[in-house]
Biopython code that builds the backbone (N, CA, C, O; Angstrom):
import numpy as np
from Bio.PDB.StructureBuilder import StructureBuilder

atoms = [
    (1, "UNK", "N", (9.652, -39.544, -16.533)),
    (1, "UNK", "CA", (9.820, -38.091, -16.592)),
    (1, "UNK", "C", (11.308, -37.776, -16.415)),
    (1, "UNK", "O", (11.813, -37.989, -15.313)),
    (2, "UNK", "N", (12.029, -37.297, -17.391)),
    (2, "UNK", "CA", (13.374, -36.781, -17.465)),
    (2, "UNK", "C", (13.790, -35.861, -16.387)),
    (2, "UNK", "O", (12.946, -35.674, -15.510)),
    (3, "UNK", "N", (14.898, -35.261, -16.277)),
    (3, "UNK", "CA", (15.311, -34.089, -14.913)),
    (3, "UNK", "C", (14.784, -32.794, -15.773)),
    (3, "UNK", "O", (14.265, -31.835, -15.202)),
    (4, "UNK", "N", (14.977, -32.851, -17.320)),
    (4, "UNK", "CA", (14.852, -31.671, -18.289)),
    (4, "UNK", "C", (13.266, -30.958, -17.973)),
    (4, "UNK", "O", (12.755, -29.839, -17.924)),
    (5, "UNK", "N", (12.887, -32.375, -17.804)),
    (5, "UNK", "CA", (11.093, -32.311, -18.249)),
    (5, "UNK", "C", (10.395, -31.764, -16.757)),
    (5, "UNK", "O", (9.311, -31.183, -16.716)),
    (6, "UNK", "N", (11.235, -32.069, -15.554)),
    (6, "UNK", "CA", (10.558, -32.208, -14.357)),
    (6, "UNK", "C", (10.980, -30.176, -14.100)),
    (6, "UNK", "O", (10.215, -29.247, -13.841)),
    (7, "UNK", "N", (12.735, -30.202, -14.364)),
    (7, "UNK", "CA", (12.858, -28.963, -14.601)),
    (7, "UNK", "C", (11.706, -27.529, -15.034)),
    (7, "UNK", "O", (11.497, -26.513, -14.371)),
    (8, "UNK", "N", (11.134, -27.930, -16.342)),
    (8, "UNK", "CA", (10.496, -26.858, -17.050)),
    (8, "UNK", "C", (9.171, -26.916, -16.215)),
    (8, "UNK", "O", (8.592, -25.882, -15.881)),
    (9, "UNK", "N", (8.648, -28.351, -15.842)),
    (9, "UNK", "CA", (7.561, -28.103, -15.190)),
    (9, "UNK", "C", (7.284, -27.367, -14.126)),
    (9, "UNK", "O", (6.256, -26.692, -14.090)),
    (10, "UNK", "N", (8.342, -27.404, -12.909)),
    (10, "UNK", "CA", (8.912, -26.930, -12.001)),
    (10, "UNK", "C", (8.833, -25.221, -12.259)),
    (10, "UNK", "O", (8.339, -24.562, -11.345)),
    (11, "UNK", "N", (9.247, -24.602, -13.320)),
    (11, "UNK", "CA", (9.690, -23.544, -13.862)),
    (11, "UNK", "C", (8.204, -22.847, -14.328)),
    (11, "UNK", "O", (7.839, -21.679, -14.192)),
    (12, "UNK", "N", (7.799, -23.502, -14.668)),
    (12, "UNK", "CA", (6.351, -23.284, -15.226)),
    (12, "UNK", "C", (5.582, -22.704, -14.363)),
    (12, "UNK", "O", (5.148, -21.576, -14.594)),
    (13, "UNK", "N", (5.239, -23.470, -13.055)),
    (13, "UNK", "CA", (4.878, -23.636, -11.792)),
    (13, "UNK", "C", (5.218, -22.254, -10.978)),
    (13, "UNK", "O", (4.408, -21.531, -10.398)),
    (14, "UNK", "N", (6.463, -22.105, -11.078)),
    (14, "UNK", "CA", (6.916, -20.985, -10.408)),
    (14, "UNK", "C", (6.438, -19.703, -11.232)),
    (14, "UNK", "O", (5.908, -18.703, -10.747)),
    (15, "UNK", "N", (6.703, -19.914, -12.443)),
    (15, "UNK", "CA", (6.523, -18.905, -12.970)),
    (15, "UNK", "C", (4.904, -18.288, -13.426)),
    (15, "UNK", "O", (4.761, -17.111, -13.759)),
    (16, "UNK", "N", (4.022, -19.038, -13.390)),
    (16, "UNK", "CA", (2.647, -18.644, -13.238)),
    (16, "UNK", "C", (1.855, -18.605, -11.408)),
    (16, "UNK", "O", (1.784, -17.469, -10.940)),
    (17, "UNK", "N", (1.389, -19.618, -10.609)),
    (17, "UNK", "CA", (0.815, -20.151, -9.830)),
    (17, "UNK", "C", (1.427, -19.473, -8.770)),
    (17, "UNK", "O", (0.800, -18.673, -8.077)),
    (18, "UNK", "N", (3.122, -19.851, -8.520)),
    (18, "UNK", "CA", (3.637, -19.668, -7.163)),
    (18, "UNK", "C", (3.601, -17.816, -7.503)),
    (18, "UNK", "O", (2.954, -17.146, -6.698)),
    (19, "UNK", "N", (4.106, -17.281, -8.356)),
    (19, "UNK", "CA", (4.012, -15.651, -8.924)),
    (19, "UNK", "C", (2.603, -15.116, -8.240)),
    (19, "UNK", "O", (2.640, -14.062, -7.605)),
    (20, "UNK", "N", (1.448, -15.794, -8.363)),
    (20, "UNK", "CA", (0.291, -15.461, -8.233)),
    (20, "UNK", "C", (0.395, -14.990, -6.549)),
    (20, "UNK", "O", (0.348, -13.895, -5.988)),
    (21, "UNK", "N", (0.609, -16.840, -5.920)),
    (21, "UNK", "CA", (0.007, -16.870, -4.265)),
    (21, "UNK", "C", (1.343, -15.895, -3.832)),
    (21, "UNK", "O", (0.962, -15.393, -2.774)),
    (22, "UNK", "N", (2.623, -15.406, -4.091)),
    (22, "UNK", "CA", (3.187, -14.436, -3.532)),
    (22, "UNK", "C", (2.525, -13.092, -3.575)),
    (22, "UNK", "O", (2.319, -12.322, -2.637)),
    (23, "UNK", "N", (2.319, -12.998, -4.462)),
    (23, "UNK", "CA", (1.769, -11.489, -4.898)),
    (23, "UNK", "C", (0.361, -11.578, -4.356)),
    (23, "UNK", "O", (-0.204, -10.486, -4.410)),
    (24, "UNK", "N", (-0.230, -12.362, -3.948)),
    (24, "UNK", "CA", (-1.531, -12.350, -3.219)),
    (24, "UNK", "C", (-1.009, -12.643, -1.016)),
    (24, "UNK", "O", (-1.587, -11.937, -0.189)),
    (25, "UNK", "N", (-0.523, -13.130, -0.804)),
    (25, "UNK", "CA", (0.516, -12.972, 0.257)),
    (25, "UNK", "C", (1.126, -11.460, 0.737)),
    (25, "UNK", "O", (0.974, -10.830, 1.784)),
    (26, "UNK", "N", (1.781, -11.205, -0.336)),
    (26, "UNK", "CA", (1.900, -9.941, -0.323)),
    (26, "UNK", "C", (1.151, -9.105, 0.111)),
    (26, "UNK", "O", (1.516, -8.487, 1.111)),
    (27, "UNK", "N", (-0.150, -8.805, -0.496)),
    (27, "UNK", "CA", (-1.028, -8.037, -0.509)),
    (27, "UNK", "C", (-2.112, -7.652, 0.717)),
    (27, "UNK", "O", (-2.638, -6.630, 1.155)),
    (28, "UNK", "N", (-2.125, -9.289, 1.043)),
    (28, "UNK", "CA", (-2.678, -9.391, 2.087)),
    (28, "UNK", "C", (-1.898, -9.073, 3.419)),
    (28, "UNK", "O", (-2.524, -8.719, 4.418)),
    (29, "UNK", "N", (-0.759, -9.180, 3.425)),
    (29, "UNK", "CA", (-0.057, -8.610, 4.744)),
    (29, "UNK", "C", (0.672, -7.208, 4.482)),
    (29, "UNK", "O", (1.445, -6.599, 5.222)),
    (30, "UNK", "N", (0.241, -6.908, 3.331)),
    (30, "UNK", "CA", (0.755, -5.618, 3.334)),
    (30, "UNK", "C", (-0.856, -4.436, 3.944)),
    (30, "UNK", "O", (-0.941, -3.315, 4.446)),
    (31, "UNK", "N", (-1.659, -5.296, 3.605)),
    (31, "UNK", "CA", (-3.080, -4.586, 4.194)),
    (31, "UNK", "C", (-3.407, -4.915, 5.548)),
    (31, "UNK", "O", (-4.244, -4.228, 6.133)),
    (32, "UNK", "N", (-2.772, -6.015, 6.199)),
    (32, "UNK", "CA", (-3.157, -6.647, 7.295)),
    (32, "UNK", "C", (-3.354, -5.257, 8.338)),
    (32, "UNK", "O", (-4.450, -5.159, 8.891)),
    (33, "UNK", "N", (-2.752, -4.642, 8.495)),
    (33, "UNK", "CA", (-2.492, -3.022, 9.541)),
    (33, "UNK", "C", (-3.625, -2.391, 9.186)),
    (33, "UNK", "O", (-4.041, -1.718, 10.128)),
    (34, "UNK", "N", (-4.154, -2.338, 8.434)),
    (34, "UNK", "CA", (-5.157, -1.474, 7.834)),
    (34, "UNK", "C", (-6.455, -1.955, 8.038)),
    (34, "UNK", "O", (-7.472, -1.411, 7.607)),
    (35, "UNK", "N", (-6.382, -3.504, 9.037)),
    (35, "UNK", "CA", (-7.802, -3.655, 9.012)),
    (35, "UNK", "C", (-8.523, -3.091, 10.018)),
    (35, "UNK", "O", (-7.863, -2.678, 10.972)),
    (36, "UNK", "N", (-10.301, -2.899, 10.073)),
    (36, "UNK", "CA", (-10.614, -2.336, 11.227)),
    (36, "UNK", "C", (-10.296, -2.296, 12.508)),
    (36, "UNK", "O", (-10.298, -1.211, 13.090)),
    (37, "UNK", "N", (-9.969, -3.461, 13.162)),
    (37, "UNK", "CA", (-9.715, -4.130, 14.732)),
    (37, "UNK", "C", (-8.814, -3.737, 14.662)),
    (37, "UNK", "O", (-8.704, -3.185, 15.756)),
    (38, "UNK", "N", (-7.540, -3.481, 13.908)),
    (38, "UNK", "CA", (-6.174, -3.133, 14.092)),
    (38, "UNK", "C", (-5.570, -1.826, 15.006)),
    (38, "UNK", "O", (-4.487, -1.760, 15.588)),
    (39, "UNK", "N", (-6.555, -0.905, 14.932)),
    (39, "UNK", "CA", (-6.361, 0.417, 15.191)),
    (39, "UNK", "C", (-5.817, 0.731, 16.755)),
    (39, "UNK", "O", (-5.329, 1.853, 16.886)),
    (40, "UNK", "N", (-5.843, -0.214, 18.095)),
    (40, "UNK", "CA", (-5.880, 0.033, 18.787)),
    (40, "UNK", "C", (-4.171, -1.081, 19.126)),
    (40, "UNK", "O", (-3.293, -0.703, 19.901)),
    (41, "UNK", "N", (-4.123, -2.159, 18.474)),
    (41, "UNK", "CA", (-2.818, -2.670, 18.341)),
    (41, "UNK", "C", (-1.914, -1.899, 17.758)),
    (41, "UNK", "O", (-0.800, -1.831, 18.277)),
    (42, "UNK", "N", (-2.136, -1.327, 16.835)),
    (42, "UNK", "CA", (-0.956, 0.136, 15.791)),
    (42, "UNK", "C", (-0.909, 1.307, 16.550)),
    (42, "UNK", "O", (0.014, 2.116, 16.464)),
    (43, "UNK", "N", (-2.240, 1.470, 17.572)),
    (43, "UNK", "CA", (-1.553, 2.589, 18.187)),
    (43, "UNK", "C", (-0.623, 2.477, 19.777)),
    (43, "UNK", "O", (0.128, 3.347, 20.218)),
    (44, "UNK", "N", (-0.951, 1.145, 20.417)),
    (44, "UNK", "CA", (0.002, 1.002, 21.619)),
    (44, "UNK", "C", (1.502, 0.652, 20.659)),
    (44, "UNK", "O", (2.467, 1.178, 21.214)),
    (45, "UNK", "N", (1.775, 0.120, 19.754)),
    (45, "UNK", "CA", (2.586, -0.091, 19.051)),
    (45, "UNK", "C", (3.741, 0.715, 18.658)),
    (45, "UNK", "O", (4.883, 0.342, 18.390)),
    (46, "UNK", "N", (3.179, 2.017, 18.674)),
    (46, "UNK", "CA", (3.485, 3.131, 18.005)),
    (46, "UNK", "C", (3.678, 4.104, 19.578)),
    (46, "UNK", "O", (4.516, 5.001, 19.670)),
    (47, "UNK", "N", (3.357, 3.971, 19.967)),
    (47, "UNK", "CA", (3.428, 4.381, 21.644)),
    (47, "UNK", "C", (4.497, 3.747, 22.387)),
    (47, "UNK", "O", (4.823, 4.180, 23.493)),
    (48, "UNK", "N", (5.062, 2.749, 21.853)),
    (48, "UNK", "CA", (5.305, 1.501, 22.850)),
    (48, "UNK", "C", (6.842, 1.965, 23.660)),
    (48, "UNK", "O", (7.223, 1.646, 24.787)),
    (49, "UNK", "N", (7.503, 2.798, 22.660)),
    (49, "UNK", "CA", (9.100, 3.501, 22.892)),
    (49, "UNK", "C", (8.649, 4.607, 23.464)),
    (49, "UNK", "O", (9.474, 5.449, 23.820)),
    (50, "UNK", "N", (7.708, 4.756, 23.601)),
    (50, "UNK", "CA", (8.000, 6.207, 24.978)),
    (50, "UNK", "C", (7.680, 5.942, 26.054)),
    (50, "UNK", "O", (7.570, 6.761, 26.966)),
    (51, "UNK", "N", (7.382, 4.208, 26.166)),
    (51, "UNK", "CA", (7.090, 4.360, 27.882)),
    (51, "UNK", "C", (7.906, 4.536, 28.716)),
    (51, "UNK", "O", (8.914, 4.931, 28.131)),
    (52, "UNK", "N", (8.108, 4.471, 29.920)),
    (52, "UNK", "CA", (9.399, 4.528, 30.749)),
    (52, "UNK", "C", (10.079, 2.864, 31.009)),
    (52, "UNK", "O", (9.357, 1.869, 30.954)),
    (53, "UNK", "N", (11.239, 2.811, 31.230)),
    (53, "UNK", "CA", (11.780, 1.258, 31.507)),
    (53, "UNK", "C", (12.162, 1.024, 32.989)),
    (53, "UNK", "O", (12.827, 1.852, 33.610)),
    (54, "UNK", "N", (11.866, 0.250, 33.354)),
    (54, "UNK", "CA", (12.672, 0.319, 34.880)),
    (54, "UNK", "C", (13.257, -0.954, 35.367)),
    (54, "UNK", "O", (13.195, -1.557, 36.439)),
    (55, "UNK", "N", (14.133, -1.273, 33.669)),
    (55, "UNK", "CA", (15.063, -1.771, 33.750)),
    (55, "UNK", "C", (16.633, -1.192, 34.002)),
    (55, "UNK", "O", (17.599, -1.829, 33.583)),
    (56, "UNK", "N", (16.753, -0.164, 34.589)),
    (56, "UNK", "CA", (17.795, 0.209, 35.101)),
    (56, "UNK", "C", (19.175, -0.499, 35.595)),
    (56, "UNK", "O", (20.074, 0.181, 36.090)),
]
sb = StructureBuilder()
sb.init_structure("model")
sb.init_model(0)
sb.init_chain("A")
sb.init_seg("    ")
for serial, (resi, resn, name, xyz) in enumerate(atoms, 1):
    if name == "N":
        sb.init_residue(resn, " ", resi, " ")
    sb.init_atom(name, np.array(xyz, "f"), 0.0, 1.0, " ", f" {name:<3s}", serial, name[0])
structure = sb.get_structure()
């Protein structure tokens, strides 16, 4: 197998398969917040800068 040949395969690869599992990666952690159980982690989360510090 040539560097040319290993190249395009490589290219191929990326350009169908790896395209896919990003964009499915993606998707899935872009929904991850949105799942049911989440609701109570997003809201101390979202709370979390107004507690008081008493690191002084």
């Amino acid at each position: 197998m040539s560097l040319h040949s290993t190249y395009e395969a490589l290219r191929h690869f990326a350009d169908s398969w790896a395209l896919m599992a990003m964009t499915g990666l993606f998707g899935l952690l872009a929904l991850w917040p949105f799942r049911p159980g989440a609701s109570t982690r997003n809201e101390h989360a979202a709370r979390m800068i107004f507690e008081s510090d008493d690191h002084d």
